[in-house]
C-alpha positions as CSV (number, residue, x, y, z in Angstrom):
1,X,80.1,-101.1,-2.4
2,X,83.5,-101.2,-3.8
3,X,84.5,-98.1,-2.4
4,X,83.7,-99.4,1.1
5,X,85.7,-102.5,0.4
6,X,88.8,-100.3,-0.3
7,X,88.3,-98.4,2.3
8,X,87.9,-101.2,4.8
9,X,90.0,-103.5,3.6
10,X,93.1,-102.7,5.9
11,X,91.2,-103.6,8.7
12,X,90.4,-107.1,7.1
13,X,93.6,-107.8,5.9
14,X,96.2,-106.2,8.9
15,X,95.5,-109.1,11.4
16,X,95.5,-111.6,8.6
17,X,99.2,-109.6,7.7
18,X,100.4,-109.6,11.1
19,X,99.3,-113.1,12.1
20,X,101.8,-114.3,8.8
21,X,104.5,-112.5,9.9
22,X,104.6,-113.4,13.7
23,X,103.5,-116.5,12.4
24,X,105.9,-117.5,9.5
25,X,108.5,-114.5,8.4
26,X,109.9,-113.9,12.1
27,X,110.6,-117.5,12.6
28,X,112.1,-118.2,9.0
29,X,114.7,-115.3,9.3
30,X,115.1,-116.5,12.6
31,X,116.1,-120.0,11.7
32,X,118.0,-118.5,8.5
33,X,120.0,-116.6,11.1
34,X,120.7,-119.6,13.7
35,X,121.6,-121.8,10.4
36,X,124.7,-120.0,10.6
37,X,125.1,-120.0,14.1
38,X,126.1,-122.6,17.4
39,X,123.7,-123.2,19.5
40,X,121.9,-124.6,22.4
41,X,119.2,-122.2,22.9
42,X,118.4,-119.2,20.8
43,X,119.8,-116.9,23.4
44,X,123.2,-118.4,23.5
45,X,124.1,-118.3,19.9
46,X,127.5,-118.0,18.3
47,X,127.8,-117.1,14.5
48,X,130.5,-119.8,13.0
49,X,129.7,-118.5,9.5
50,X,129.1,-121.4,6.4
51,X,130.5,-124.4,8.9
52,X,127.0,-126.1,9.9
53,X,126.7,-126.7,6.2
54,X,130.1,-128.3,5.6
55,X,128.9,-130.3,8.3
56,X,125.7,-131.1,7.0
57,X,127.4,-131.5,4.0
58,X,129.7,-133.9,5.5
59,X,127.0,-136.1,7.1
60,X,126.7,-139.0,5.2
61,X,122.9,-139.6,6.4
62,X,122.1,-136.4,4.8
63,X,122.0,-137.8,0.9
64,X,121.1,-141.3,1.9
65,X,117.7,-140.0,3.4
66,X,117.9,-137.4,0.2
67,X,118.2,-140.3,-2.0
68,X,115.7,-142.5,-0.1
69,X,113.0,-139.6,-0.3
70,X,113.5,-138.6,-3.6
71,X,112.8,-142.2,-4.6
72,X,109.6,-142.3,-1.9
73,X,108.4,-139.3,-3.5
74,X,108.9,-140.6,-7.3
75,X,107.1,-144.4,-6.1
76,X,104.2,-142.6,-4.4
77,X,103.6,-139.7,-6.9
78,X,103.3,-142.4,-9.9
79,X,100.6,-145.0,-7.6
80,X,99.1,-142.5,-6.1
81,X,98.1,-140.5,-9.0
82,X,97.5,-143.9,-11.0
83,X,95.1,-145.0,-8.9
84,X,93.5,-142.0,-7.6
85,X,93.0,-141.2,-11.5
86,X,90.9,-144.9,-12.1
87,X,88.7,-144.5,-8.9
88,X,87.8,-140.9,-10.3
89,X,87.3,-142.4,-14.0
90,X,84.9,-145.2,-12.7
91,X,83.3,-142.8,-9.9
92,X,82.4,-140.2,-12.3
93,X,80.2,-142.7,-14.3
94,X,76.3,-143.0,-13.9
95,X,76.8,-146.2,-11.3
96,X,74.8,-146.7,-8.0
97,X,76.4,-145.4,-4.8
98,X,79.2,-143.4,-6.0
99,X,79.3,-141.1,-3.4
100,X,79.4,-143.6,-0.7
101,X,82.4,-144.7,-2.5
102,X,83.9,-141.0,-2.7
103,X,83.4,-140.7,0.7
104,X,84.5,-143.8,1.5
105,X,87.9,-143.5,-0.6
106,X,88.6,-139.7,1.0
107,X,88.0,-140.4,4.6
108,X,92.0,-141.7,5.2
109,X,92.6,-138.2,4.3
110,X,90.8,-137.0,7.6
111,X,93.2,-139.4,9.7
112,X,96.3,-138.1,11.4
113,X,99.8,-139.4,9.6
114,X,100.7,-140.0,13.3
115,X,97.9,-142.3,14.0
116,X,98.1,-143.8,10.6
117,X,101.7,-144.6,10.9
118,X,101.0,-146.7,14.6
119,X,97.9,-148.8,12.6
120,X,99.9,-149.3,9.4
121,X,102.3,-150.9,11.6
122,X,100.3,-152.9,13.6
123,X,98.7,-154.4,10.2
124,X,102.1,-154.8,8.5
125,X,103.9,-156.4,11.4
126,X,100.5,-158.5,12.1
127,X,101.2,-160.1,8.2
128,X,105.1,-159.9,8.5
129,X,104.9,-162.0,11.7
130,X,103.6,-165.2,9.7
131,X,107.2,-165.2,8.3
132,X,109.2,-164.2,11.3
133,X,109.9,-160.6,10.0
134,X,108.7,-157.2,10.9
135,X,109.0,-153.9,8.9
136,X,111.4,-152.3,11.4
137,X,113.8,-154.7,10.4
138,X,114.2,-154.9,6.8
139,X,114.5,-151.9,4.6
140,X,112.5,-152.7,1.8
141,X,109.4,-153.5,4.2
142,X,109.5,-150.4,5.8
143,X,110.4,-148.4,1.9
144,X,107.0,-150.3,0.3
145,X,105.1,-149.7,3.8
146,X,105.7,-145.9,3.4
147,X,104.3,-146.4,-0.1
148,X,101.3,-148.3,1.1
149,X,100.7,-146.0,3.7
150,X,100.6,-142.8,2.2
151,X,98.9,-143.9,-1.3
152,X,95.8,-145.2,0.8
153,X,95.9,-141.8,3.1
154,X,96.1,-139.2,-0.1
155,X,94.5,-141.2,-3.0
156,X,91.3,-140.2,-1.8
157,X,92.4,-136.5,-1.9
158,X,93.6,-136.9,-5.2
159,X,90.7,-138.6,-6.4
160,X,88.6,-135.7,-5.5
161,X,90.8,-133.0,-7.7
162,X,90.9,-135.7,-11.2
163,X,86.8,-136.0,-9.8
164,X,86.9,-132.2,-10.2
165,X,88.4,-132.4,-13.2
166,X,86.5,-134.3,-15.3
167,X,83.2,-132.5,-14.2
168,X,84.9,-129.4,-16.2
169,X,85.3,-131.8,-19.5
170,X,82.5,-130.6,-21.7
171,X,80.6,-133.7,-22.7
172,X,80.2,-132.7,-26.3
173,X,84.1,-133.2,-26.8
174,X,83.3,-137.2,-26.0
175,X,80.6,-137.2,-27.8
176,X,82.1,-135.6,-31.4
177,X,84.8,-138.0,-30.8
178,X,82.6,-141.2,-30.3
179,X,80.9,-140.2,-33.8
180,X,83.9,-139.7,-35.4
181,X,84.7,-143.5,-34.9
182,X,87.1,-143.0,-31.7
183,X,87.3,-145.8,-29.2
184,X,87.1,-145.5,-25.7
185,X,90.7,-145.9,-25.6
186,X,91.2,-142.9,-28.1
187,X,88.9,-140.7,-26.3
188,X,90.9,-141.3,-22.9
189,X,94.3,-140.6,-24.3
190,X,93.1,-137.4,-26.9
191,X,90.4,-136.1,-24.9
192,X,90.2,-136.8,-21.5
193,X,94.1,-136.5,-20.3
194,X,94.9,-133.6,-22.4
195,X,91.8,-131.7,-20.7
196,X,93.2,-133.3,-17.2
197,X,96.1,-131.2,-17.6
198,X,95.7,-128.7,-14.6
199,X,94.4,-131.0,-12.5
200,X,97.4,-133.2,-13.0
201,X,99.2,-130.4,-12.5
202,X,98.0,-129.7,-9.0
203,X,97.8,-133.2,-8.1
204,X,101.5,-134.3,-9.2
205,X,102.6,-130.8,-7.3
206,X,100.8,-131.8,-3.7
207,X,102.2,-135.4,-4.3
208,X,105.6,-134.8,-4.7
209,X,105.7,-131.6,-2.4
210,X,103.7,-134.1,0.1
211,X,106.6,-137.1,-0.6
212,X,109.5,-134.8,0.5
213,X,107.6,-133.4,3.3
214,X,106.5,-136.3,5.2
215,X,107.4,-136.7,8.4
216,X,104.8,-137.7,11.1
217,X,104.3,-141.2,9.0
218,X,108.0,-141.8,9.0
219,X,108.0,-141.1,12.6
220,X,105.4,-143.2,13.9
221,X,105.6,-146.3,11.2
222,X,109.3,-147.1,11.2
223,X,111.1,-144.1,13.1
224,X,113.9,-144.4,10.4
225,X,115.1,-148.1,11.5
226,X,116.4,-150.2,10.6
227,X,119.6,-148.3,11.4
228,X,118.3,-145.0,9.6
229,X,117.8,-147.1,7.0
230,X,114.4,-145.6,6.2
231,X,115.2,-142.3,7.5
232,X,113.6,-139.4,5.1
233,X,114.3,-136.1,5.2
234,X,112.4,-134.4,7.5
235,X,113.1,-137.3,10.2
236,X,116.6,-136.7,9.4
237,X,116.6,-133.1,10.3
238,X,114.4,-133.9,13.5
239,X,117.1,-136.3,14.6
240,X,120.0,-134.0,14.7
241,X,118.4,-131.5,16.1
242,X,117.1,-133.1,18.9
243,X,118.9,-136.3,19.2
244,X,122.9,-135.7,18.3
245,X,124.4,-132.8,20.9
246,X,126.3,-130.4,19.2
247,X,124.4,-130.6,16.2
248,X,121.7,-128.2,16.7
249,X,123.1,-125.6,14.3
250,X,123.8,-128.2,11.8
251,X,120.2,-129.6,11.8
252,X,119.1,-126.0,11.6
253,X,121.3,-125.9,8.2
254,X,119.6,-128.7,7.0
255,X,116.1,-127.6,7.6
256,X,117.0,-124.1,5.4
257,X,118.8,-126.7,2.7
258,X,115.3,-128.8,2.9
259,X,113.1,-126.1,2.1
260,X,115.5,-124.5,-0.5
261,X,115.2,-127.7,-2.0
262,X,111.5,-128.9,-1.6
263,X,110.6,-125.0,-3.1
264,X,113.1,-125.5,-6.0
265,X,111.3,-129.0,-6.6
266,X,107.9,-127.7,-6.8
267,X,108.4,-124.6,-8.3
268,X,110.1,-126.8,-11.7
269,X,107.1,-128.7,-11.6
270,X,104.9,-126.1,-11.8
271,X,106.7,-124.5,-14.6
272,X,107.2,-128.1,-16.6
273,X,103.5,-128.7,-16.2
274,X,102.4,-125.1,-17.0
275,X,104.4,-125.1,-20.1
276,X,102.4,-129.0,-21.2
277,X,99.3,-127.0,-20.2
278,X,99.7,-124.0,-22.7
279,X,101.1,-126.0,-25.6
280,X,98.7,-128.1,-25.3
């Protein structure tokens, strides 16, 4: 059998191969190369060397929506995780209709960000409007709406991984602890988190990953107003590509910055949380 799976195997895995690099490799060396380049369409492009990332550089919108992402992405991996760690906790104990719960708790997950975003807003401006404001125009309501919107979309997710999780704990462990006088509280901090590790790991990796990545919520919840003053990232690099002329090559710099960047991010959490893991 496992000579035919050798022997086969390049038939299995050369559409898979060539679907990924059509798919993903032509396009990122092609959007490396027009990073460098101006641009209106790809057929018209003119290399101007480094200076679509002194410009980027140079936009001031760039590190404000860097800033306001990196503190989305902080705000939402900390609630997120908080609460999608208690719903797993209570879900995992012996208590009637738990998995209505679980499938009630992971089905925002299955929901577009687009068409979240457009019922989020209806919901918030719907309260806001009892005292004259709406989340478009005030910073901080769109900021906290974000929060709200994405913790109630992913928190099911997450929920699922910590439910995961703390299937894998033996039981035993709880048990020698309970007879050896530990409280519930002990047993959650020595045992149960400290066996969580890699599925914290994975969950604090999606959420943050997820937090610099989000775009169709942005989009469709507050489009980046009031006056880009809720502009993340991603929306950031949408909007001058598409929406400032001249700027295409400069939005193309910032989309190679962004994923040099979110890759970086990850990749340091991995390795922080992989080293917690092993000493541990």
């Amino acid at each position: 059998m496992e000579k035919a799976i050798r022997r086969f195997a390049p038939v299995f895995i050369l559409p898979m191969l060539i679907a990924f690099v059509i798919g993903f490799i032509v396009p990122f060396i092609l959007g490396l190369w027009l990073s460098f380049c101006e641009f209106t369409t790809v057929s018209d492009a003119t290399f101007v060397g480094f200076r679509n990332y002194i410009r980027a550089f140079d936009d001031e919108t760039t590190f404000y929506s860097l800033f306001f992402t990196a503190l989305f992405a902080i705000v939402s991996l900390v609630f997120t995780n908080i609460f999608a760690f208690v719903l797993a906790y209570f879900l995992t104990k012996k208590l009637k209709g738990t998995n209505i719960f679980r499938t009630a708790f992971f089905m925002p997950n299955l929901i577009g960000g687009i068409v979240l975003g457009y019922i989020w807003q209806l919901i918030i401006n719907g309260i806001l409007a009892h005292f004259d404001a709406a989340i478009n125009l005030n910073a901080a309501y769109g900021f906290w709406g974000l929060v709200v919107l994405v913790c109630w979309q992913q928190i099911g997710y997450m929920m699922i991984i910590y439910i995961a999780g703390l299937g894998d704990i033996p039981p035993e462990l709880n048990e020698a602890a309970s007879i050896d006088g530990a409280s519930g509280k002990d047993r959650l901090l020595n045992v149960t988190l400290p066996m969580l590790r890699p599925s914290i790991t994975i969950c604090t990796f999606l959420s943050i990953t997820n937090g610099f990545k989000l775009f169709d919520q942005n989009l469709s919840l507050t489009a980046g107003e009031p006056s880009h003053a809720t502009e993340m990232l991603a929306l950031n690099i949408f909007n001058t590509f598409y929406s400032r002329t001249g700027f295409e090559g400069v939005g193309q710099a910032k989309a190679v910055m962004f994923f040099i960047l979110v890759t970086a991010i990850g990749l340091m959490q991995l390795k922080f949380t992989s080293e917690k893991e092993e000493q541990a």
